[in-house]
C-alpha angles and dihedrals in degrees: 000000000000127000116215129191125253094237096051097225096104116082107239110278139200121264095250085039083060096046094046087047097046090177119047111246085237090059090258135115127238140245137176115271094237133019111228130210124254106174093101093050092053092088105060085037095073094069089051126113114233085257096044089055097047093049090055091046093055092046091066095055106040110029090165079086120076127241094238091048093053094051084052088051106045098042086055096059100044095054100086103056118103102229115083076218090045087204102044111197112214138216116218094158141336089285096026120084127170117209097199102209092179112083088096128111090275102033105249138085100257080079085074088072105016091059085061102035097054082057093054089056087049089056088046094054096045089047097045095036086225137121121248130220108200117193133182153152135250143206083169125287103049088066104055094039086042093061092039086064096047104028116119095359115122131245088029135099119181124199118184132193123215130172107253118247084003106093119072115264110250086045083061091057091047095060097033103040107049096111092219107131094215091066130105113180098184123204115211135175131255121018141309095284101061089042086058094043088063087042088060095039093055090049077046085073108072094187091049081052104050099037084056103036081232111185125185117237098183119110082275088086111094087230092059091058107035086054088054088060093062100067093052083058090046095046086050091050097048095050115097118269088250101052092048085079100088109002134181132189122204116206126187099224140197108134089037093229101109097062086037092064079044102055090039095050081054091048083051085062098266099157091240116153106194141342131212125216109212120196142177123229090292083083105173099138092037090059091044098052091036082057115002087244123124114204130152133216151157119332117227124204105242145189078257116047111163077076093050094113135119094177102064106195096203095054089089094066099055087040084064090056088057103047085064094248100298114133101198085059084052093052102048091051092042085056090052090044089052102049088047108253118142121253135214110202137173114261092235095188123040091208094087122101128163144200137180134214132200118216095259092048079052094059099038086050088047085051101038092049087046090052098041092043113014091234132127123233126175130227100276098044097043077068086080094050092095149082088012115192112246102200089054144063110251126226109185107190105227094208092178137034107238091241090083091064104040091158102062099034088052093050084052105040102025085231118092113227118226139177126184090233080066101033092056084052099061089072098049121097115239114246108188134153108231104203121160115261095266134129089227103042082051092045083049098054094042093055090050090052112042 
């Protein structure tokens, strides 16, 4: 199999030539050049361990790889998750399922992708004998998971943007106060948006790239997404045979990538009936499949802010999809994205659904699923307790443990939720990197450091 960019301008590459690479050379992302089916494979699969899944998944997709190596790899990265299921898959009620994407080393669920693909750069970096300089964007969790996955291995140097002020507390510690000396946790102002606009205009410069061995870590990176796919496969096959019928997943959703691995893992013949995308008030890809109509504005600081985003990244790629697989058509709407006009495009897939939700109906979701279930949800995933469908089985995806944002989940419950990672990070003293929110003070940075 062969991955090939959006925009068409990128000669197919390997799957390991894709990972190294993160961002295509054209601007575009990449995707694999065919979507294979996996329905006859779901079977065998149900017997299957987290790891054991993961490692025939990728197999699949990067069969460069070997199958000894996979399992290696996948059971490496899982090993350090909390949970003996490593993606639990909780019962509220006889239609309502939790998949609790949070028992990984920084507490959400971009650790799913980040803990192997930090392994996979360390592979890189042991095969081609060269350093690696891995850069990347944050609204808050792929950050910290990010550098989770990189810190203290050798060969590699991660810098991370971040917007200043705009990340939760505790998902700041986690990225500046790690100790690990290869480690860059970069402060910039303004929001997500403008820090992923530098991290595209450095990969823009296809010298600086090459001279550093940069490579993008962001949900831009095939991997990321591709490891996302697996747990939708794992939650499906752990719901009860009765409830596989009509099923719908509900995915909290900035960056757009979760509910991308979701809806291909469907076109891949998962028997998935619907997906919602949840948002906060920052409500971009509400409003799009509510019209049909992208339009960015202005980004609000919310109760949820790993979701605080009007530009998605991922989009491209399922704009791809719509655009029925023609790149020219993809570059032509991504430069009208770019320059902010607003866009009218085709719903290729009727699956989608989508819902928003203000910071108070946040808390009072936080406070009315604590009360009905007894059970504890943070910011972003209290987004997907909403406009439930009554005729499916509802699988909320639960991307963050409630501990990382004690402020909002104590107003809302009346108990503070704690967890001893967090608690060992409140002593430590924050060591960040401020630069402006420019390609050349980042690029800089970057060739003093690496």
């Amino acid at each position: 199999m062969n991955y090939i960019s959006t925009r068409g301008q990128t000669s197919p590459h390997t799957f390991t030539q894709a990972v190294e690479a993160g961002l295509a050379p054209d601007g575009g992302l990449f995707l694999p050049d065919h979507l294979p089916s996996i329905a006859d494979k779901l079977s065998s699969w149900s017997v299957l361990s987290y790891p054991a899944l993961a490692s025939e998944f990728f197999q699949i997709f990067a069969p460069e790889i070997s199958a000894d190596e996979w399992t290696a790899l996948t059971a490496e990265a899982y090993s350090r998750f909390d949970s003996p299921d490593v993606a639990p898959l909780r019962k509220l009620d006889d239609k309502t399922f939790v998949l609790e994407l949070w028992h990984g080393p920084t507490l959400a669920f971009k650790d799913f992708a980040l803990q192997l693909l930090g392994l996979l750069y360390k592979r890189q970096v042991k095969q081609s004998g060269k350093t690696l300089a891995v850069l990347g964007a944050t609204s808050g969790d792929t950050g910290s998971a990010a550098i989770h996955g990189c810190m203290g291995q050798e060969g590699i140097q991660i810098f991370i943007l971040y917007p200043h002020g705009r990340v939760a507390p505790l998902q700041e510690r986690q990225m500046a106060c790690t100790g690990a000396s290869n480690v860059y946790a970069i402060p910039v102002p303004g929001f997500f948006d403008d820090a992923q606009r530098v991290v595209k205009e450095c990969f823009a410069d296809s010298g600086f790239v090459s001279r550093h061995h940069l490579s993008a870590v962001n949900s831009i990176n095939i991997a990321r997404v591709l490891a996302q796919c697996v747990y939708y496969i794992w939650a499906w096959l752990r719901l009860p045979e009765s409830a596989r019928s009509k099923v719908e997943f509900v995915v909290p959703t900035g960056n757009f990538g979760n509910v991308l691995a979701g809806w291909l893992a469907q076109q891949m013949g998962l028997p998935i009936d619907s997906f919602r995308v949840a948002t906060n008030q920052n409500d971009i890809l509400h409003r799009f499949f509510s019209t049909g109509e992208y339009r960015q504005e202005e980004v609000h600081p919310s109760h949820a802010p790993s979701m605080d985003i009007q530009a998605a990244s991922n989009f491209e790629r399922y704009l791809y999809y719509m655009l029925r697989e023609q790149p020219d058509r993809v570059r032509e709407v991504m430069a009208q994205m770019k320059s902010g006009t607003p866009i009218h495009l085709p719903h290729v897939s009727s699956s989608f659904r989508s819902s928003r939700m203000t910071d108070a109906q946040i808390e009072r979701c936080i406070a009315e699923v604590w009360r009905q279930h007894g059970y504890v949800i943070d910011p972003h995933t209290a987004c997907g307790f909403t406009d439930m469908r009554p005729d499916a089985t509802s699988v909320v995806l639960s991307t963050a443990s409630p501990a990382k944002f004690p402020d909002v989940v104590t107003q809302a419950t009346g108990n503070e939720p704690t967890h001893p990672t967090l608690d060992a990070l409140k002593a430590l003293p924050l060591v960040t990197h401020p630069l402006e929110a420019t390609a050349a003070a980042v690029k800089e940075f970057i060739a003093s450091h690496s």
